[in-house]
N, C-alpha and C positions, 0 to 999 in steps of 0.2 A: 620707611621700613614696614610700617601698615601693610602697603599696597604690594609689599613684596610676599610677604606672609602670606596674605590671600592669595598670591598667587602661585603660591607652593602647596597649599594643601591640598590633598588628594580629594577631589569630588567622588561621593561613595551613591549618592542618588541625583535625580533631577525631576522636579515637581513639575508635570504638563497641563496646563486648564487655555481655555479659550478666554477665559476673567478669572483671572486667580481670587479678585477678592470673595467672588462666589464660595470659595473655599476656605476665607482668611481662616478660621478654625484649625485649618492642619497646620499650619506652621509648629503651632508647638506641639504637635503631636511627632512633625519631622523634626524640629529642635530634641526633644528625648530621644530619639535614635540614633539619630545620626550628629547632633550638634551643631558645628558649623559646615561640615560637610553636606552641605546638600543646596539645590540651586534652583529657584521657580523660574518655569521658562511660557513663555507663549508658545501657540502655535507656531508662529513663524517662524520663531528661536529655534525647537524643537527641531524642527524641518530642515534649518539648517546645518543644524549641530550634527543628527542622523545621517545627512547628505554628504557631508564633507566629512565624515569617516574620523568625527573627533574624540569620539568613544573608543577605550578598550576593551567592552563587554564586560569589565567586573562591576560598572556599574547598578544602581535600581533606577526603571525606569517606575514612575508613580503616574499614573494618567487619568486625570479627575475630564470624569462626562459629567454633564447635566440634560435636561430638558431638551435644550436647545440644538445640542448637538446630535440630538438625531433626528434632527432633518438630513443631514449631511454627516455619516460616520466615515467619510474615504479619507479625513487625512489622522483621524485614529488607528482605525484603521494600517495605514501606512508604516504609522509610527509603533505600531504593536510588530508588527510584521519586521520593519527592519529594527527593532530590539529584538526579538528571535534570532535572526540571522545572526546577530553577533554573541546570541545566547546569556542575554541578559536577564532576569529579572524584572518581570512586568506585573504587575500591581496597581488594580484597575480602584475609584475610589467614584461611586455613584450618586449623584443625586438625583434625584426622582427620573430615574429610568427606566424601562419598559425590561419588563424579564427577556423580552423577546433581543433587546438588543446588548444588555449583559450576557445572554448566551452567544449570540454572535460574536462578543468580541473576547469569551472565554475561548469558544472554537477558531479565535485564532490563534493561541496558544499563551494569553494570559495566563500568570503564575495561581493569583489570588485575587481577592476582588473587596470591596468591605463598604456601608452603606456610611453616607456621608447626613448628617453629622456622627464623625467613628465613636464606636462605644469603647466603653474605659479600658485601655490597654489595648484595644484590634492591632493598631499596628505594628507595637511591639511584639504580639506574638503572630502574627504572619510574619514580621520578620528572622525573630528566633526560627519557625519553622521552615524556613527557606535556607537559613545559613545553614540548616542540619543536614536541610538535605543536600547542600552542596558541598559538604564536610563529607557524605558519606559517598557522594558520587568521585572527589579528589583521594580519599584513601586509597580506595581500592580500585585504579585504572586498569590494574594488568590483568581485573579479572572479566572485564568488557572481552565478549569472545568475537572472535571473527570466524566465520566456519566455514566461509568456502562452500559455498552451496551448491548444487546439481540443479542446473536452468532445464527443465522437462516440460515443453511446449505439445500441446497438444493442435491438432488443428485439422478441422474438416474436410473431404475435399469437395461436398456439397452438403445443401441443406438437411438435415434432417438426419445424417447420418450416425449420429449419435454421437457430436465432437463432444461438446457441454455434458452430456450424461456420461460419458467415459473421464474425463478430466474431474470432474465432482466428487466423481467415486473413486477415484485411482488415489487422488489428493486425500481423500478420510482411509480410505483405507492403510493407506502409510502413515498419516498421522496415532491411526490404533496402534499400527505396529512398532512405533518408532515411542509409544507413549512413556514408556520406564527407559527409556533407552539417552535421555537428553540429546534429544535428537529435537526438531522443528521444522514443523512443515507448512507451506504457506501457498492459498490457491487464489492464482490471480487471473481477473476477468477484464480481457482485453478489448474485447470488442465493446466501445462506450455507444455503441448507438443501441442494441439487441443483446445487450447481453444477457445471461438466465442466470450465471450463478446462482445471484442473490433468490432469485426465484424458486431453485432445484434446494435451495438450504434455505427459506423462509427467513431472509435476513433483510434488513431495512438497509436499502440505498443511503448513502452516507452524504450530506451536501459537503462534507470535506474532501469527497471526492474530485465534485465539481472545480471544488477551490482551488484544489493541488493542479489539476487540469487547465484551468483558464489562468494560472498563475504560476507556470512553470520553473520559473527564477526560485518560487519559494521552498521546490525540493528537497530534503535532506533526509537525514536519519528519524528525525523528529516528528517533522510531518508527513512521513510516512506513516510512521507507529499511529499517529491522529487520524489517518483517513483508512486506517482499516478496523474490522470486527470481529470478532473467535466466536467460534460456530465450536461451541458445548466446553471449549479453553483446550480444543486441543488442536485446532485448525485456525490456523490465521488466515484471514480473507480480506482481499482488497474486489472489492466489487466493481459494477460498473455504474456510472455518475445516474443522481434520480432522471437526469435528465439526457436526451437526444444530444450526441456532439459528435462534431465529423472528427474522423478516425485519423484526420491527419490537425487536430487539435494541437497535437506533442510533433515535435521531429527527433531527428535520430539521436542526438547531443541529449534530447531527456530520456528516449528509451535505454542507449548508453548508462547514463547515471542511473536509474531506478533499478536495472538490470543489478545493476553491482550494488546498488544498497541491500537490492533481496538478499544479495550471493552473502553478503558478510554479516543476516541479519536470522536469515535460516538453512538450515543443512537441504532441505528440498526443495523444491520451486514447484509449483504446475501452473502452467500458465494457460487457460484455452484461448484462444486466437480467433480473430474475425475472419468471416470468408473473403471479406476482400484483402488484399494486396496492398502495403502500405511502404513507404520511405524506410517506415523502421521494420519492416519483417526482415528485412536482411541481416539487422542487429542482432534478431533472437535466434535466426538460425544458427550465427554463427559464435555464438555462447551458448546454444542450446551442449547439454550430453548426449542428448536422443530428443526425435523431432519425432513425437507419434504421429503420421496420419490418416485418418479412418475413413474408408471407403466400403463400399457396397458394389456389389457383385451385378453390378446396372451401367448404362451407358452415361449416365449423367456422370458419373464417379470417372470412369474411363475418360470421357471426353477433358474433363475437369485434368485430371493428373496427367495426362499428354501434356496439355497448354500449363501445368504446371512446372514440368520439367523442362518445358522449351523456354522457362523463365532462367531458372536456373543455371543449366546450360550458357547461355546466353550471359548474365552475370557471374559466371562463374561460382557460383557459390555449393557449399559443401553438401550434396547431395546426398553423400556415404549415411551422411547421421540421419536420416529417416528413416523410420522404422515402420514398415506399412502395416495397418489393421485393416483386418476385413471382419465388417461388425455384420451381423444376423447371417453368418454363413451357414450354408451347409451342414446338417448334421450330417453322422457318418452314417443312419441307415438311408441317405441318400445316395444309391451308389454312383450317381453317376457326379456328384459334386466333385470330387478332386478336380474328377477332370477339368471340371469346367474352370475351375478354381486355375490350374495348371495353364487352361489358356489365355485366360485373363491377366496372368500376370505377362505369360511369355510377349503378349501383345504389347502388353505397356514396358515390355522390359523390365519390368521391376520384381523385386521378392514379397509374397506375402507371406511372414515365416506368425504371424499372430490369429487367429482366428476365435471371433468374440460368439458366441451362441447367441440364439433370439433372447431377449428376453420377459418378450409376452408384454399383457398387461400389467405385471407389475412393476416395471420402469415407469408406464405414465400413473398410477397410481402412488408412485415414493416421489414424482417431481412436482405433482398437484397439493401430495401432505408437504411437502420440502423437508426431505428426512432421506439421507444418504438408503441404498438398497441393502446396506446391513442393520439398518433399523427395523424398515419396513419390511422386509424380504429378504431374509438374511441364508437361506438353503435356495433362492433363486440361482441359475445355473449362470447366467453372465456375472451375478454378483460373485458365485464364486471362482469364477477366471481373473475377472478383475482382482481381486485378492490376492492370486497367484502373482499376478503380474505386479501388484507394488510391493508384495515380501521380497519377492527373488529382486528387484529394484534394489531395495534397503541392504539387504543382503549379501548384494553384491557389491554396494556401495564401500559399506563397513567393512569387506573382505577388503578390496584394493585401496584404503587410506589404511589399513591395518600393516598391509603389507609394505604402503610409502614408508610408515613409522616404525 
């Protein structure tokens, strides 16, 4: 009857150490919590229990490091990472650890953490404050929004053309606009080998970028929110990793998913895009609302957009949604621009219905300070096109979901 009992009660936690007696001390600190519900496991236990999907995520996962184990943190590690996934409760408990490796395995999305031998009451109240907060995220589920966001990919059609300086600014300047509006906007930096974002917005490369990237499987809503940064709390930004990684890192199944987490996570997207050609560019074009792409009034741009089009063409993919920019055009006391302008497109076949003004030294001067060109230069003549061009965006967004409802 014993052996039945135990084996009906509901396990609420499970104690992880590589030598639990290293720890003998918490027992009864997990005995006042949780009672008899709760279970000290080894590594290998652990490994197993996580593997074979014997969890149903309402449990607490307690994961005692020492010394020792950070020679080797991969099956911590692991075990932090698949309590995540099933959205558990992770509850780190250290002894003499290195700051540097209690922040690593905080950034893998440990709840709490507390120094071993625990001070009077620690675990009782991380625990109260965990169950509150899990009290308050169960109340109110129907108020989690999904918004259906607009995928607005930007993308160069050669160097230098001002893809990253258009996408920077288009991204902050609808987050201004959108600021009392509960609206959300969120600017993402695709290209992981060169990318500027972070640069043009003086923002620290995130290694939870790298994570999210070399660790695909780990994607979700959650660690998204972890590998990105807000630029002044009104711009959400996913950068690109501290480090060099080939562009074909992800394939199409995680551009797919990422795509749709943005979509349900902010009302805008801006995406700027790598020059090269990837598995997944075909994913964003064809979620994209409008495909900007910026070219210049030169042969390099021309020769560029031909071989781009005969990509297209050729996969069939939805060409209609590009929306071509011709950046440092033309002013109009140029009279002879139009024309040229007129035969430049008629050549590529294409329309250029956007035309962006030079905007001098003060674009490399706003991407040197990293401070959007309504900071730095806020009466500059591209800064205020671009302006133009994410109000009537938003504008016209809120017009046609106004008129769905």
């Amino acid at each position: 009857m014993a052996l039945l009992k135990l084996k009906d009660r509901a396990m609420e936690a499970y104690a992880v150490a590589r030598n639990a007696a290293n720890f003998s001390l918490l027992d009864s600190d997990l005995h006042g919590v949780f009672g008899e519900n709760w279970e000290s496991l080894n590594f290998s236990e652990a490994g197993e229990l996580l593997g074979r999907g014997g969890l149903t995520g309402e449990e607490v996962l307690i994961v005692c490091v020492e010394t020792a184990d950070e020679i080797n943190l991969d099956p911590v590690d692991a075990y932090v990472r698949a309590a995540k996934r099933l959205d558990m409760n992770v509850v780190l408990i250290a002894r003499d650890i290195s700051p540097t490796a209690l922040h690593h395995l905080l950034k893998l999305g440990a709840d709490d953490f507390a120094p071993y031998p625990l001070p009077p009451n620690a675990l009782s109240n991380i625990f109260d404050g965990l169950r509150s907060k899990q009290m308050r995220r169960t109340e109110a589920p129907a108020r989690k929004k999904h918004r259906n966001g607009l995928i607005l990919p930007v993308y160069g059609a050669a160097g230098g053309v001002g893809g990253s300086t258009f996408a920077v600014n288009l991204a902050w300047e609808m987050a201004v606009h959108t600021r009392k509006k509960d609206l959300k906007v969120a600017l993402i930096d695709l290209d992981f080998q060169f990318g500027s974002v972070a640069t043009l917005l003086d923002l620290p490369r995130r290694d939870a970028v790298f994570e999210l990237l070399t660790d695909p499987d780990t994607l979700d809503g959650e660690t998204l929110s972890q590998s990105m940064t807000s630029f002044k709390s009104n711009l959400a930004v996913l950068s690109s990793p501290p480090e060099i990684m080939p562009l074909d890192i992800v394939d199409a199944k995680f551009m797919q998913k990422l795509l749709e987490l943005l979509r349900q996570k902010y009302d805008f997207v801006v995406i700027d895009l790598p020059k090269a050609l990837t598995d997944w560019t075909a994913d964003v074009l064809n979620v994209a609302e409008t495909y900007f792409t910026l070219l210049e009034l030169d042969m390099r741009s021309a020769q560029n957009v031909m071989r781009y089009l005969r990509v297209l063409r050729a996969e069939d993919l939805p060409g209609e949604k590009i929306q071509y920019i011709l950046n440092r055009a033309p002013g109009f006391t140029d009279l002879s621009g139009k024309t040229r302008i007129g035969r430049f497109s008629d050549s590529l076949g294409i329309e250029v219905n956007i035309l962006l003004p030079e905007g001098g030294k003060a674009v490399t001067a706003s991407g040197d300070q990293g401070v959007p060109l309504a900071d730095s230069s806020p009466k500059n003549a591209l800064r205020k096109e671009i302006k133009k061009i994410a109000t009537t965006l938003v504008d016209m967004a809120l017009e046609a979901r106004a008129a769905v409802n």
